[in-house]
N, CA, C and O atoms as CSV, one atom per row, in Angstrom:
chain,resi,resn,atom,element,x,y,z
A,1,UNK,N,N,-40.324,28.796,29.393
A,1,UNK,CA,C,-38.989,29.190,29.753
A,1,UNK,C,C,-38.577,30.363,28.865
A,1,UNK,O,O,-38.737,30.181,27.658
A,2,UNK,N,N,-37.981,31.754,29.331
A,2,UNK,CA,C,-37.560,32.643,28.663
A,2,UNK,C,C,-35.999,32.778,28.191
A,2,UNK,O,O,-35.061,32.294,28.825
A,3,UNK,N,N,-35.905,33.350,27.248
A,3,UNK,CA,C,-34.922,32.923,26.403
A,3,UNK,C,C,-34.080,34.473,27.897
A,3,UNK,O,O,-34.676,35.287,28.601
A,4,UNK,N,N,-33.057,34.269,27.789
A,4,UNK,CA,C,-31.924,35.523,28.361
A,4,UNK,C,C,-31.358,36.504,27.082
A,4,UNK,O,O,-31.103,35.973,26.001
A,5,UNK,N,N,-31.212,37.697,27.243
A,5,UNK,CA,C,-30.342,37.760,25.670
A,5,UNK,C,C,-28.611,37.309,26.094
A,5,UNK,O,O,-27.682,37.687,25.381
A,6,UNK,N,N,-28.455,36.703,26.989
A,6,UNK,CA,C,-27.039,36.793,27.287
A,6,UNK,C,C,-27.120,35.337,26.689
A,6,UNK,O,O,-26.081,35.063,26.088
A,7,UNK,N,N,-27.742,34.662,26.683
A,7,UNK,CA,C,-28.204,33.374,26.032
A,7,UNK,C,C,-27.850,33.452,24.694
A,7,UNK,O,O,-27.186,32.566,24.156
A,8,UNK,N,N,-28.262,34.495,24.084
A,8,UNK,CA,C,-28.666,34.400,22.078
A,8,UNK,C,C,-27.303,35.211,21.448
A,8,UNK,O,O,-26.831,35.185,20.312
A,9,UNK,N,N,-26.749,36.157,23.030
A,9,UNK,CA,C,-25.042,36.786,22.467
A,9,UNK,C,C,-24.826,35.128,22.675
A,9,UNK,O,O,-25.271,34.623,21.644
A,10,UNK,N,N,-24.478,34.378,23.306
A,10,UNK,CA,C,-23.395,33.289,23.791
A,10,UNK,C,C,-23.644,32.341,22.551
A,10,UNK,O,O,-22.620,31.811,22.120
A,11,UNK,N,N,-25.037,31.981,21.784
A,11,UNK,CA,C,-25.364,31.603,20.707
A,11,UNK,C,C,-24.850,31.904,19.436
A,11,UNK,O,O,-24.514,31.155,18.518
A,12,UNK,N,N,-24.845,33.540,19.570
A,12,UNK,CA,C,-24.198,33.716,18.284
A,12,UNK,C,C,-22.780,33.672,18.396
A,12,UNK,O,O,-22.172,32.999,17.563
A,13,UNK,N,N,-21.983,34.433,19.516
A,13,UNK,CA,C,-20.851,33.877,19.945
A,13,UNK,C,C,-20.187,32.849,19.188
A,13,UNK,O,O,-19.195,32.984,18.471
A,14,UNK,N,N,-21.026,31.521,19.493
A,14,UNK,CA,C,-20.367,30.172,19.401
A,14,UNK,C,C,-20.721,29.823,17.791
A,14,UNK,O,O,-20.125,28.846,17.337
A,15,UNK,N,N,-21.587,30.498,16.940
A,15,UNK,CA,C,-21.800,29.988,15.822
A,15,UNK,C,C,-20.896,31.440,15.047
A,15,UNK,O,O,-20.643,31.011,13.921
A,16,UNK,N,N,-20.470,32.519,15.113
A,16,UNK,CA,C,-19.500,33.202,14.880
A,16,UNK,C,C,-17.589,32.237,15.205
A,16,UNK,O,O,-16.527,32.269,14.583
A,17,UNK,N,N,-18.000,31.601,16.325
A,17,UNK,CA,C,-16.203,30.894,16.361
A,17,UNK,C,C,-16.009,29.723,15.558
A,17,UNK,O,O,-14.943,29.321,15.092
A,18,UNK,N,N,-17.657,28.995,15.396
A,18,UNK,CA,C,-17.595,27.784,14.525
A,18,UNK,C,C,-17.277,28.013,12.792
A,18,UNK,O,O,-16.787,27.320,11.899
A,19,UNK,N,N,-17.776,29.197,12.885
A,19,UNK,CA,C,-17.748,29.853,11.032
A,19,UNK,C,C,-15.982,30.141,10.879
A,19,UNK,O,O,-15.183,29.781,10.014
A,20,UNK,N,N,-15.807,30.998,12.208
A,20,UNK,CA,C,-13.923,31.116,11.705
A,20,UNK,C,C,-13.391,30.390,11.845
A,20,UNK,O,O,-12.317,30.433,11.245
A,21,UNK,N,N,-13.676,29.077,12.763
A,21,UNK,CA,C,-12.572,28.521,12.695
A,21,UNK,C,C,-12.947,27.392,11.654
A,21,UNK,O,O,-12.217,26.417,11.830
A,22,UNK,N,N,-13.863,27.211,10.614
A,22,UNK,CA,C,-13.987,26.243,9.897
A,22,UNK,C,C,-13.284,26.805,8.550
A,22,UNK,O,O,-12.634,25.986,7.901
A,23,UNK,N,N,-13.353,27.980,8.136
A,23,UNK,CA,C,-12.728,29.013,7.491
A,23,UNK,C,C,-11.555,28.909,7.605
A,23,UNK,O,O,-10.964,28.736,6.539
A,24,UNK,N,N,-10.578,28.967,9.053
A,24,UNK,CA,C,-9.121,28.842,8.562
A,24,UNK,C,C,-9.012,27.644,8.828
A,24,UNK,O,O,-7.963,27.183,8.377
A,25,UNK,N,N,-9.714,26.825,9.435
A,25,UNK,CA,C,-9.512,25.227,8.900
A,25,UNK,C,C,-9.420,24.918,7.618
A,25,UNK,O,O,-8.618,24.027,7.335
A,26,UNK,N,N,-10.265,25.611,6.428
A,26,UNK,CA,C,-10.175,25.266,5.026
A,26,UNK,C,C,-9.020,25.541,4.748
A,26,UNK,O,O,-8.257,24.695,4.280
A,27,UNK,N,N,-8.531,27.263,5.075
A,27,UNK,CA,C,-7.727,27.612,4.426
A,27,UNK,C,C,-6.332,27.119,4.907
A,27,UNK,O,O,-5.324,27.698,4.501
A,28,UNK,N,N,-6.235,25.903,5.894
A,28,UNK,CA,C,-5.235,25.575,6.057
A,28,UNK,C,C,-5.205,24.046,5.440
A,28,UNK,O,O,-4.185,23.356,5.455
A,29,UNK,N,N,-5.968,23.785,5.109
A,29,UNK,CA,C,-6.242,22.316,4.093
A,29,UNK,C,C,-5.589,22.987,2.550
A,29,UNK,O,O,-4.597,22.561,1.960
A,30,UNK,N,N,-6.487,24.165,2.121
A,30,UNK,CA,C,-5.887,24.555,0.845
A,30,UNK,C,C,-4.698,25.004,0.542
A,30,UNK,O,O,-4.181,24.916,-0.571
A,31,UNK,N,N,-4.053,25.668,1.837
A,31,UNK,CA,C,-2.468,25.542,1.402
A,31,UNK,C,C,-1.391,24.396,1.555
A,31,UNK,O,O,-0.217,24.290,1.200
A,32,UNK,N,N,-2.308,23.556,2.253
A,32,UNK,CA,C,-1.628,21.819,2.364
A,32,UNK,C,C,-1.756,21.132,1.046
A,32,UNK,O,O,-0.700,20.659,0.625
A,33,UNK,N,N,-2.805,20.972,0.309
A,33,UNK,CA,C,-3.821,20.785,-1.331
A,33,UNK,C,C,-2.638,21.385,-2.255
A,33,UNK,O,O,-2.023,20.733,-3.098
A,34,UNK,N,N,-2.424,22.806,-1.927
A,34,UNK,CA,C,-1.453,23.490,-3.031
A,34,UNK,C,C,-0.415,23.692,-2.850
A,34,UNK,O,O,0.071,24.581,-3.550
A,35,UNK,N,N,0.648,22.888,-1.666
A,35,UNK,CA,C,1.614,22.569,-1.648
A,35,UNK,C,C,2.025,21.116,-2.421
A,35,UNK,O,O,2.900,20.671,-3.163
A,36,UNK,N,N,1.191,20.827,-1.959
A,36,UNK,CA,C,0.880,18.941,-2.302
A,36,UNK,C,C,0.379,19.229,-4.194
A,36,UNK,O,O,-0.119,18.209,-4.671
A,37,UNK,N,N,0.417,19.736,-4.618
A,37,UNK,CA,C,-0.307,19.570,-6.278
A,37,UNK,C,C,1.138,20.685,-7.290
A,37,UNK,O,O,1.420,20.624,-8.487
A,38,UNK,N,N,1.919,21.834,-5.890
A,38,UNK,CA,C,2.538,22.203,-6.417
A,38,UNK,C,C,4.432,21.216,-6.771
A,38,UNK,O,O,5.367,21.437,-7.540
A,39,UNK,N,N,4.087,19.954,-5.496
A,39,UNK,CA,C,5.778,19.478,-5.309
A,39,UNK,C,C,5.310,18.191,-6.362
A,39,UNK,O,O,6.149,17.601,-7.043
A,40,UNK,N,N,3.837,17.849,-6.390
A,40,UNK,CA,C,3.671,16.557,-8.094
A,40,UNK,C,C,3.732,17.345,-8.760
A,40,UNK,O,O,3.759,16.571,-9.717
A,41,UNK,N,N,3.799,18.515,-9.330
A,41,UNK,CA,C,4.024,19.014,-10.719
A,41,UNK,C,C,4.878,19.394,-10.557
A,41,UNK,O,O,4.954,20.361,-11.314
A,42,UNK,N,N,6.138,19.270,-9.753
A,42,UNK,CA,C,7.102,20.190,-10.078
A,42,UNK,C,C,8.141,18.380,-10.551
A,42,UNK,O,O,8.945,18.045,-11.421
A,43,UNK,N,N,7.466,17.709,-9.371
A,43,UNK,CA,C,8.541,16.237,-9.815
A,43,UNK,C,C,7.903,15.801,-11.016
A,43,UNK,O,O,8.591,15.100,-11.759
A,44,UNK,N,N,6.697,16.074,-11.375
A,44,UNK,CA,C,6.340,15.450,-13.052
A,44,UNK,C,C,7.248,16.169,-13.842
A,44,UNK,O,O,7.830,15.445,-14.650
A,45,UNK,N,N,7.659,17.713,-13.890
A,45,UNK,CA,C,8.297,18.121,-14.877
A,45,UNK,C,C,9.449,17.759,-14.584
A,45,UNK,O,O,10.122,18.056,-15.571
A,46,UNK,N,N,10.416,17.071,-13.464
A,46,UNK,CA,C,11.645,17.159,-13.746
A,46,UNK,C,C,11.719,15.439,-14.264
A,46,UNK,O,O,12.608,14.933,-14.949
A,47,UNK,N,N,10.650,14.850,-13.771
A,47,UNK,CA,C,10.957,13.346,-14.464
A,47,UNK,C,C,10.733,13.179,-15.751
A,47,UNK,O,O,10.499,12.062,-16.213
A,48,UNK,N,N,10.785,14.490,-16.638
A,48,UNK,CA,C,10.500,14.256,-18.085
A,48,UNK,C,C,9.123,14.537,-18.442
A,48,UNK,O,O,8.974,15.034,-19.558
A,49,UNK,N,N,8.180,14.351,-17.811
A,49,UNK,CA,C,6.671,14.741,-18.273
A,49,UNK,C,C,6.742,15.402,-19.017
A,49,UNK,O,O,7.548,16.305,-18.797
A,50,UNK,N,N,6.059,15.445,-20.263
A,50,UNK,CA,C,5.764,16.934,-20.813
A,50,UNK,C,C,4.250,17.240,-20.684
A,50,UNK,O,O,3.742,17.980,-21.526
A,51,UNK,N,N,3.689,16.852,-19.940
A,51,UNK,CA,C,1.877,16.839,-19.633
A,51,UNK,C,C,2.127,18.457,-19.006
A,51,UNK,O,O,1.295,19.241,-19.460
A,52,UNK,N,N,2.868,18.921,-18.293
A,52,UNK,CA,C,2.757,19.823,-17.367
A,52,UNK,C,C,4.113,21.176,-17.855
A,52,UNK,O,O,4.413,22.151,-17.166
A,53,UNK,N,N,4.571,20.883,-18.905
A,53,UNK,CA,C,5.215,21.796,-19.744
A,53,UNK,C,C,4.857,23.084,-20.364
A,53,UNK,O,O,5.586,23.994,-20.758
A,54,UNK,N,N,3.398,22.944,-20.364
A,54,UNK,CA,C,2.378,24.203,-20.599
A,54,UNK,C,C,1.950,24.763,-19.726
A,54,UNK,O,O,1.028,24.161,-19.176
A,55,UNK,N,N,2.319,26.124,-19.122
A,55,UNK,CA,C,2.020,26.634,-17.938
A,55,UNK,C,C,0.438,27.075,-17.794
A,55,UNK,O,O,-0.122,27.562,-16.811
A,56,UNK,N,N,-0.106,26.746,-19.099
A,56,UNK,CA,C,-1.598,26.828,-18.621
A,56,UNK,C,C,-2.228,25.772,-18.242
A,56,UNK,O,O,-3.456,25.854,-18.207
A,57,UNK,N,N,-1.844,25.014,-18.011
A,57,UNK,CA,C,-2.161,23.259,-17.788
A,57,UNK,C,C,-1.618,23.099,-16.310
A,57,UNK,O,O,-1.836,22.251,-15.445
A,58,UNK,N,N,-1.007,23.979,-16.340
A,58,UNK,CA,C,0.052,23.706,-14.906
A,58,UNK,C,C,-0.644,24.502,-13.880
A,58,UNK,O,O,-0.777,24.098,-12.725
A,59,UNK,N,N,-1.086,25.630,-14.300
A,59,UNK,CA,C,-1.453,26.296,-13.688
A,59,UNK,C,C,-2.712,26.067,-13.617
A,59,UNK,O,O,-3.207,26.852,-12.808
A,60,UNK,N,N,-3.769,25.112,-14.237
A,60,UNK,CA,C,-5.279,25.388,-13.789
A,60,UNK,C,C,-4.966,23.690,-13.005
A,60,UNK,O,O,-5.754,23.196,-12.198
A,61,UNK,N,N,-3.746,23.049,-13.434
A,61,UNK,CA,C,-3.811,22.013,-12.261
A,61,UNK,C,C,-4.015,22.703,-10.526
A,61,UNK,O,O,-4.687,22.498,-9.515
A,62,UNK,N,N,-2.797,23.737,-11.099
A,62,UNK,CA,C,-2.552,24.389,-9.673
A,62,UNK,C,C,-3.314,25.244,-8.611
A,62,UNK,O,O,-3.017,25.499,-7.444
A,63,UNK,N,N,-4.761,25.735,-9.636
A,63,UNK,CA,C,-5.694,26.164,-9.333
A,63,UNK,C,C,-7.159,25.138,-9.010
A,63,UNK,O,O,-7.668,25.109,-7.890
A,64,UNK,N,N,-7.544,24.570,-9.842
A,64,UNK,CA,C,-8.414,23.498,-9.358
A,64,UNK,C,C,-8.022,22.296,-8.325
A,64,UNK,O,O,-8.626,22.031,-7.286
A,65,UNK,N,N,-7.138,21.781,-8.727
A,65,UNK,CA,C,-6.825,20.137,-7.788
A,65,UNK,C,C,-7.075,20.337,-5.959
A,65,UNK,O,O,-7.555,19.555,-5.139
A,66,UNK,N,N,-6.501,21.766,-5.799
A,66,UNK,CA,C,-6.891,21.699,-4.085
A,66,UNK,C,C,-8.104,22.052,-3.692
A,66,UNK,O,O,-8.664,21.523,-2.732
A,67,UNK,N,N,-8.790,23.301,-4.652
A,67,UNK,CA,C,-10.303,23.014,-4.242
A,67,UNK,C,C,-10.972,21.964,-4.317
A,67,UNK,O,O,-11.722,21.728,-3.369
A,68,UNK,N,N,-10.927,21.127,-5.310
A,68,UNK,CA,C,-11.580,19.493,-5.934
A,68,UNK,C,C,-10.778,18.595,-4.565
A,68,UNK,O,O,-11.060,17.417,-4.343
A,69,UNK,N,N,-9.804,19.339,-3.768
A,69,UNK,CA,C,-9.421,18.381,-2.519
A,69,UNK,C,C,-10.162,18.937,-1.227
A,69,UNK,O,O,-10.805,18.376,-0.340
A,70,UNK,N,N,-9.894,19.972,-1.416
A,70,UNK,CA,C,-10.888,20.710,0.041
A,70,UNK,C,C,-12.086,19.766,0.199
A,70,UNK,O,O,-12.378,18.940,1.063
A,71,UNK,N,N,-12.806,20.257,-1.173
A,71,UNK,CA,C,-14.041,19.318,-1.076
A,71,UNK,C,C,-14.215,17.754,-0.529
A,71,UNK,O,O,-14.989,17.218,0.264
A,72,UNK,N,N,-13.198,17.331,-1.285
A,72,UNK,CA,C,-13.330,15.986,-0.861
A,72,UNK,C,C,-13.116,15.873,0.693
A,72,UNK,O,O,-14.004,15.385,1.392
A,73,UNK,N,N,-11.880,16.346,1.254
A,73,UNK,CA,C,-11.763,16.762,2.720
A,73,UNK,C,C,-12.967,16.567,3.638
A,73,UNK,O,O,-13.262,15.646,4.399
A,74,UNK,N,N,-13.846,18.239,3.195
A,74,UNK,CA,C,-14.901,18.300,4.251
A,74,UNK,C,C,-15.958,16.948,3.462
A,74,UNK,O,O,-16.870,16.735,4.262
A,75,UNK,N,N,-16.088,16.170,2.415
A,75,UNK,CA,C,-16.959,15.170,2.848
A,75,UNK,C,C,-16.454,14.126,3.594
A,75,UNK,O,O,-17.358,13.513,4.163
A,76,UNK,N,N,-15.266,13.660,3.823
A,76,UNK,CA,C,-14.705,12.577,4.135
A,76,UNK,C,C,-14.926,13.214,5.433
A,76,UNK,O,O,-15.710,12.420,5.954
A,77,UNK,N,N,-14.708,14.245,6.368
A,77,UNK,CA,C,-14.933,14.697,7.994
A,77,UNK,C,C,-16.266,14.487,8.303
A,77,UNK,O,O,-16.681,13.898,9.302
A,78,UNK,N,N,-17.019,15.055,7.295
A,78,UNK,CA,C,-18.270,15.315,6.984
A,78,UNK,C,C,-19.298,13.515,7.498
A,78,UNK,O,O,-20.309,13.268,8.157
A,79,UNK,N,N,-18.226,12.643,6.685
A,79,UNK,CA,C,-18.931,11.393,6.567
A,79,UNK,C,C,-18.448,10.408,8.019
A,79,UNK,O,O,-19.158,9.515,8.482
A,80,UNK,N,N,-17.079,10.819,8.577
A,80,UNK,CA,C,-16.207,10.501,9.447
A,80,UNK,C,C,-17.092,10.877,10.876
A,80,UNK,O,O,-17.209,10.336,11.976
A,81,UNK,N,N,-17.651,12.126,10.220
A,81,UNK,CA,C,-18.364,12.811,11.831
A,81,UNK,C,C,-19.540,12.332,12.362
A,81,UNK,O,O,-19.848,12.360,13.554
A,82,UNK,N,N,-20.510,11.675,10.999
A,82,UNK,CA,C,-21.705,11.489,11.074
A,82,UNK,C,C,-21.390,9.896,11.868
A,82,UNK,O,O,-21.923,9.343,12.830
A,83,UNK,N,N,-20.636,9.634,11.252
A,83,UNK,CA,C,-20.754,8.275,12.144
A,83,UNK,C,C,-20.269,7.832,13.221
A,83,UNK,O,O,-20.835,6.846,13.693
A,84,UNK,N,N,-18.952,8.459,14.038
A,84,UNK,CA,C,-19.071,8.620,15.289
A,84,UNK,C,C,-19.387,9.452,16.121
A,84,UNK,O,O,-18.994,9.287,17.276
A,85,UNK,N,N,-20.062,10.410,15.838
A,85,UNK,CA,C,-20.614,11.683,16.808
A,85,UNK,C,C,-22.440,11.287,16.776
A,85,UNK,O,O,-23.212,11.546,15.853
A,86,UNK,N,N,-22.750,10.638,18.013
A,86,UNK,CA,C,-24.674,10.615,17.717
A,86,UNK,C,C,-24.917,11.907,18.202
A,86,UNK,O,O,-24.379,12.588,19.075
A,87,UNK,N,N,-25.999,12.114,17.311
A,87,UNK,CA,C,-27.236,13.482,17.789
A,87,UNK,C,C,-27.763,13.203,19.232
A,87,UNK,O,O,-28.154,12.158,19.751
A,88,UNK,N,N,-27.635,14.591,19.755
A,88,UNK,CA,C,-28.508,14.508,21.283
A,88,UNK,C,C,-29.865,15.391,20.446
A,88,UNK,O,O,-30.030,16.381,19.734
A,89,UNK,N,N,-30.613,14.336,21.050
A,89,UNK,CA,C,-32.334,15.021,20.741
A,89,UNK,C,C,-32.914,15.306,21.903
A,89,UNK,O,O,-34.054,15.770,21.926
C-alpha cells in the first residue's frame, strides 16, 4: 500500500494541532497553578504568616509551585488516560 503525500501533510497536520493545543493546554493550567499559589500566599500573609514576608521566598513559591503542579497535572491525565482509553493495535 502506498503512502499519499496528502496522507503525511494530514499526519503532520494532526501532530502540529496536538503539540499546540497541549501547549496552551499547559499554559492554561499554569496560569490556573499561579493564580491558585498567588491567592495562598497572599491569605498566608494577611493571616499573620511571616513564612511568606520575604519576597524571595514568596516569590520562588510563586515561581516553582505551578510548574511542580503542571507536572503533577499532566501525570494524573497522563495516568487517568492510560486507563480508560485502550490502544487500537
Amino acid at each position: 500500500m502506498n503512502k499519499q503525500p496528502s496522507d503525511e501533510l494530514g499526519v503532520a497536520t494532526a501532530g502540529c494541532a496536538i503539540g499546540i493545543g497541549s501547549a496552551l493546554f499547559t499554559c492554561f493550567l499554569l496560569y490556573l497553578n499561579g493564580s491558585l499559589v498567588l491567592a495562598v500566599i497572599s491569605a498566608l500573609q494577611v493571616s499573620g504568616d511571616t513564612w511568606f514576608e520575604d519576597e524571595r521566598v514568596a516569590q520562588c513559591a510563586l515561581f516553582l509551585v505551578p510548574v511542580v503542579l503542571v507536572v503533577i497535572e499532566w501525570m494524573m491525565i497522563d495516568y487517568v488516560r492510560t486507563r480508560f482509553v485502550r490502544r487500537v493495535r
